[in-house]
C-alpha positions as CSV (number, residue, x, y, z in Angstrom):
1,X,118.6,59.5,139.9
2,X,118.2,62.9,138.6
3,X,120.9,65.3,138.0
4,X,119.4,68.9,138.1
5,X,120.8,72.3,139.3
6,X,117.1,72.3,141.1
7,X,117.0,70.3,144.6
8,X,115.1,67.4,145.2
9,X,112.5,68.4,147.8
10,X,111.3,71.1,145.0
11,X,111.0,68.9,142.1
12,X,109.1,66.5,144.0
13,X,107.1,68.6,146.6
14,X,103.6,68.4,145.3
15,X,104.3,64.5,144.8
16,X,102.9,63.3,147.8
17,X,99.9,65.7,147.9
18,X,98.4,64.1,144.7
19,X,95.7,61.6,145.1
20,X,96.4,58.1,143.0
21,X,94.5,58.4,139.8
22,X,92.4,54.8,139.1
23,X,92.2,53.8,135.8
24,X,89.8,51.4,134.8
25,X,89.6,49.5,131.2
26,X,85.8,48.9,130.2
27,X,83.9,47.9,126.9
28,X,81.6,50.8,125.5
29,X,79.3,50.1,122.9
30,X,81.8,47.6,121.6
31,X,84.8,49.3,121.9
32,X,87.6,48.9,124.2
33,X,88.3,52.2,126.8
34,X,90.6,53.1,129.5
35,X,88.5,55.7,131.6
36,X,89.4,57.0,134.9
37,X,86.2,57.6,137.6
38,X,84.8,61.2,137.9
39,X,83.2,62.7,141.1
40,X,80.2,63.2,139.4
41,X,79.2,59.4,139.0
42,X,80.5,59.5,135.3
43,X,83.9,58.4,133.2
44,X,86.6,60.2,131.5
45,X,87.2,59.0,128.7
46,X,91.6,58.5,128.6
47,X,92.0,56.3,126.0
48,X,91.0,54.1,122.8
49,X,92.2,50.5,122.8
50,X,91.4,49.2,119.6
51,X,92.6,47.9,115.8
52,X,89.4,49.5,113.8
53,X,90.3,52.8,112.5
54,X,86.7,53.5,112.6
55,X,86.6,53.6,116.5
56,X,89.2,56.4,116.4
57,X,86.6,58.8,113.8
58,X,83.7,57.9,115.8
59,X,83.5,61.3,117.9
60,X,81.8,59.8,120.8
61,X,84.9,58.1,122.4
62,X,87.2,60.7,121.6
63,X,89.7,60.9,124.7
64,X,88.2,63.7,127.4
65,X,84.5,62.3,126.8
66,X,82.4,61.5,129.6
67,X,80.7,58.3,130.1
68,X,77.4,58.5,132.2
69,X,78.0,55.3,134.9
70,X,74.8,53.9,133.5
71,X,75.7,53.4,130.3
72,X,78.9,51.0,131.9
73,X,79.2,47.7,130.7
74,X,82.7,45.9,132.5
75,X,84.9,43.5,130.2
């Protein structure tokens, strides 16, 4: 339930329009990554899952990165 001044209908009017976003989990070049799929055949990068420190310096897997489909390995 929402308690707003603003009706219902408004707040949630684009709601239905969106398409369902699919997130995926797969292991890149040893690290753990939630990506979503891209029209272009590719990943976006939208998150790190991992306990090395090191993963979150390396540049490459920064969150917004692409990943080229051919470079996918599943988990």
């Amino acid at each position: 339930m929402i308690y707003s001044i603003i009706s219902n209908d408004i707040i949630f009017k684009n709601l239905e329009n969106e398409k369902s976003i699919q997130y995926e989990e797969i292991n890149y070049k040893g690290s753990l990554l939630q990506v979503c799929y891209n029209e272009n055949k590719s990943y976006i990068i939208e998150r790190l899952i991992s306990t090395d420190p090191n993963d979150y310096l390396n540049n490459e897997l920064q969150p917004g990165n692409i990943i080229n489909m051919s470079n996918k390995i599943d988990f």
